[in-house]
C-alpha positions in Angstrom: 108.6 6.1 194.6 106.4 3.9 196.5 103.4 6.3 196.0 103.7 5.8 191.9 102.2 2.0 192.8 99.4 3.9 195.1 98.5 6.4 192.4 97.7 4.1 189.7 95.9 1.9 191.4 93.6 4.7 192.9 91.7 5.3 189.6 89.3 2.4 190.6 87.3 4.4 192.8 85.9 6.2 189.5 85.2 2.6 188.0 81.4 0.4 188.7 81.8 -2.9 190.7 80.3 -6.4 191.5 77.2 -6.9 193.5 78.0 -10.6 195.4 75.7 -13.2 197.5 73.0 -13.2 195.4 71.1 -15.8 192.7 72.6 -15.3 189.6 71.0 -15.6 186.1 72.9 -15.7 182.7 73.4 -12.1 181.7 72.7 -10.7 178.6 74.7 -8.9 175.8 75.6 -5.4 176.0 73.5 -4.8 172.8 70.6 -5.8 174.3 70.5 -3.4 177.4 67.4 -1.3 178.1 67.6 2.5 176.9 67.7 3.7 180.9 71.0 1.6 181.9 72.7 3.4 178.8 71.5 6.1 179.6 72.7 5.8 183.1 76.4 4.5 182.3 77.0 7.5 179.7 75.3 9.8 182.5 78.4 8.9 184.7 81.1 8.6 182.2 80.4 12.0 181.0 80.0 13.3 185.1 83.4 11.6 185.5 85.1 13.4 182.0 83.4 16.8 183.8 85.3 16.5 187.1 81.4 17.3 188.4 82.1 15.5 191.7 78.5 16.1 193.2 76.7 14.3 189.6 79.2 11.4 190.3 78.4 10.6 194.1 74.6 11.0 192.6 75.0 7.7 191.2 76.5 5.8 194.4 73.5 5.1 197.0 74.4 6.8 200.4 74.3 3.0 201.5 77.1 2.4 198.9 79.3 -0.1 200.2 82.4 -2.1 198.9 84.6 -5.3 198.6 87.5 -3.3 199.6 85.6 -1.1 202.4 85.2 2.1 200.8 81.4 3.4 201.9 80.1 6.5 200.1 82.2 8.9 202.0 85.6 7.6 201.5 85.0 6.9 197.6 84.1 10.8 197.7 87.1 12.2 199.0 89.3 9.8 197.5 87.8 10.5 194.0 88.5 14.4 195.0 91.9 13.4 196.0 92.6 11.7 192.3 91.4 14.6 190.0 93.4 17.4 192.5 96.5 15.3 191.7 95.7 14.4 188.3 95.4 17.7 186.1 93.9 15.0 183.3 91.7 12.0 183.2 89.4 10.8 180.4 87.1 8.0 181.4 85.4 5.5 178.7 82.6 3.1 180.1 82.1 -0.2 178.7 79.3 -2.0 179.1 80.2 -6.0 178.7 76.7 -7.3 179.9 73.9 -6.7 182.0 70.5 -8.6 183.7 67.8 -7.5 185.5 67.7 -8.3 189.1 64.3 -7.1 191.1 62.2 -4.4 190.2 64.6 -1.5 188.9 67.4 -3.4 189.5 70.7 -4.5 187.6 73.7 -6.2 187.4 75.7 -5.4 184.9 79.6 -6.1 184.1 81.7 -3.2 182.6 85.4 -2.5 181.0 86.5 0.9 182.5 89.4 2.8 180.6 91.2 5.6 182.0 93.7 7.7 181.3 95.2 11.0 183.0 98.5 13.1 183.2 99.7 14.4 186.7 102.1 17.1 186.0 105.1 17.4 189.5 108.2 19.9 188.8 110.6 16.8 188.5 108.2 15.1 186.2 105.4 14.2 184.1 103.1 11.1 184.6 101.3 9.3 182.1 98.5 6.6 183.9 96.5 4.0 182.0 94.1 1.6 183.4 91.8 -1.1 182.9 89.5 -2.3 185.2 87.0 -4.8 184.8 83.7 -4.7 187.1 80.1 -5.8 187.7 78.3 -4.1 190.3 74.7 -3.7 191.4 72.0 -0.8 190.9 69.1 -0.1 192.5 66.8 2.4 191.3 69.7 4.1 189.1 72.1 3.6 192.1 75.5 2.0 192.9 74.9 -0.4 196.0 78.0 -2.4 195.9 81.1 -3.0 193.8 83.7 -5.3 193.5 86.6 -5.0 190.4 87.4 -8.0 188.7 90.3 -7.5 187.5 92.6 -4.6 187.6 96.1 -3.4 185.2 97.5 -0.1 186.1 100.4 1.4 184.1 102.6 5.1 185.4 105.0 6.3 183.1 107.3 9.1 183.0 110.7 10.1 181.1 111.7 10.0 177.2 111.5 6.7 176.9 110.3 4.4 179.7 111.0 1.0 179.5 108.3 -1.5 177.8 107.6 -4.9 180.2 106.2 -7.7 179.9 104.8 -9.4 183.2 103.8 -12.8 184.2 101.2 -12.8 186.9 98.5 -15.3 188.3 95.3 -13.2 188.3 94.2 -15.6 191.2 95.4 -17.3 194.3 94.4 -20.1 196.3 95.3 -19.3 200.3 98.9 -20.0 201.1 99.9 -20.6 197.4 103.0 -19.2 196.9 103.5 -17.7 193.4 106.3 -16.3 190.9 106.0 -12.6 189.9 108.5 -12.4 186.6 108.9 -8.8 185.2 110.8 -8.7 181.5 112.3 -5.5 180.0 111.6 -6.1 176.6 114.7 -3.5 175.4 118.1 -4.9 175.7 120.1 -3.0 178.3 122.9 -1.5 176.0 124.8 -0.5 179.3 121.9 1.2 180.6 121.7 0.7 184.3 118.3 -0.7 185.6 116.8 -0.7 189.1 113.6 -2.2 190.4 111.1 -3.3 192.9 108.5 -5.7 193.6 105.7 -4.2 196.1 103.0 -6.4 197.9 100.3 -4.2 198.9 96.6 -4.2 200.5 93.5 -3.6 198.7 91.6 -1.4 201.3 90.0 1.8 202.3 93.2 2.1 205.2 95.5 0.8 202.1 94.9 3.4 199.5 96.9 6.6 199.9 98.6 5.1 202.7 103.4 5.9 202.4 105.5 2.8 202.2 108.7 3.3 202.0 110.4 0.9 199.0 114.2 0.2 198.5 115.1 -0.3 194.9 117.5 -3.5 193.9 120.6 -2.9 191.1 118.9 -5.4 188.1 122.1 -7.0 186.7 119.6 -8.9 183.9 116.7 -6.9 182.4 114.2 -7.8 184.7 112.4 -8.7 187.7 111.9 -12.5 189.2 110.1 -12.6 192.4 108.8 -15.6 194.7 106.1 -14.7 196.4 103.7 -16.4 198.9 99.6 -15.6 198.8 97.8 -14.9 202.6 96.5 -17.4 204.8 93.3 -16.3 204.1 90.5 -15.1 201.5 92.1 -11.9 200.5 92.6 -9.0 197.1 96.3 -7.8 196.8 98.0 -4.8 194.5 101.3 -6.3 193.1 103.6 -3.9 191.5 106.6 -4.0 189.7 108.8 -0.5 189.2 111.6 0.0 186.8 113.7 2.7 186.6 116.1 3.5 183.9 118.3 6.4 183.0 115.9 7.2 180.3 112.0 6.3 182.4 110.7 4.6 184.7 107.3 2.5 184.5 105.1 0.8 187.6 102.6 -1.4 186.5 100.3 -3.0 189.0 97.7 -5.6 188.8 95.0 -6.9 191.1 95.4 -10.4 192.4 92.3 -12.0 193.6 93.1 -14.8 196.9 90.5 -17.3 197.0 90.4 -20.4 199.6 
């Protein structure tokens, strides 16, 4: 069960990211964007929507590097891990808003949707995501990325439960937080178990088993205290709910700032 949280999440590595450290300038509307960044963004969306792994990594520089370590290496064979487990994704690319940084140079912010089915004999999995990102390119090229924000959604079953969660998007170091997780559909004498998992936004992170023990829910819902790192830091919080009829993870990116 703990790899449903790892799964979701794991989409990102398709998505465009944040270049960081440098002068900023006020950016300018998607509407305004020169014809060769479009052209660029739907080049990768429809790579992406192809599975055409090689026209992908085209558009990463060989330099490519990452907020959460990935270099150009480990965002290849993770990508080619996600579309061997997932026997459909559709990717949409949306540009938010863009400025020219250098000669041939961007940064641009995005809104990446996707959405993909992974078929298992027990089960079928539904995934949704939204990630939001700016990211840097050079010459047509992906140098660095960092995701802004991040919602990931797994379903599976006839009717998995609906949630509403209540999540900081960021943390100060040491703040300690509360991570409440509401099943909209009164129980009816359904039983409901659950989990809240805490989890690493890294390289070493991604595909990486955790075992996860699931709690009896005697209300409909999850309430969780929680306690953010001593330190600068991104974290994957997930909560999974399983009912007789579904089950649903939904995890979100939490960004730990000093």
């Amino acid at each position: 069960m703990g790899r449903y949280t790892q799964l979701s999440v794991s989409v990102l590595v398709a998505t465009l990211g944040l270049m960081s450290g440098e002068t900023r300038v006020e950016a300018a509307p998607a509407e305004t964007a020169p014809a060769d960044l479009v052209q660029t963004l739907d080049n990768i969306e429809a790579a992406a929507n192809a599975r055409d792994l090689n026209a992908v990594m085209g558009y990463y520089s060989e330099a490519f590097t990452s907020d959460t370590g990935f270099d150009h290496n480990q965002l290849r064979q993770t990508l080619d891990t996600l579309w061997q487990r997932y026997g459909t994704l559709t990717y949409e690319i949306e540009l938010l808003s863009w400025e020219a940084v250098g000669a041939g140079g961007y940064t641009i912010e995005t809104l990446t949707r996707v959405d993909g089915v992974q078929t298992r004999p027990e089960r079928r999995l539904n995934l949704s995501s939204e990630i939001t990102s700016r990211q840097r390119l050079e010459n047509g090229q992906i140098a660095f990325q960092e995701v802004l924000s991040e919602t990931n959604r797994l379903v599976s079953g006839i009717s998995p439960p609906t949630l509403q969660v209540q999540l900081p998007t960021t943390l100060t170091a040491g703040q300690t937080f509360t991570f409440d997780t509401v099943v909209l559909e009164p129980l009816e004498g359904r039983s409901l178990m659950g989990v809240a998992v805490d989890e690493g936004v890294t390289a070493a992170d991604f595909f990486e088993p955790r075992p996860v023990v699931f709690d009896v829910l005697s209300a409909g819902g999850l309430y969780k205290l929680g306690k953010a790192p001593d330190a600068p830091d991104q974290r994957w919080i997930s909560a999974v709910i399983i009912r007789e009829d579904g089950l649903v993870v939904e995890t979100r990116r939490v960004q730990v700032t000093e």
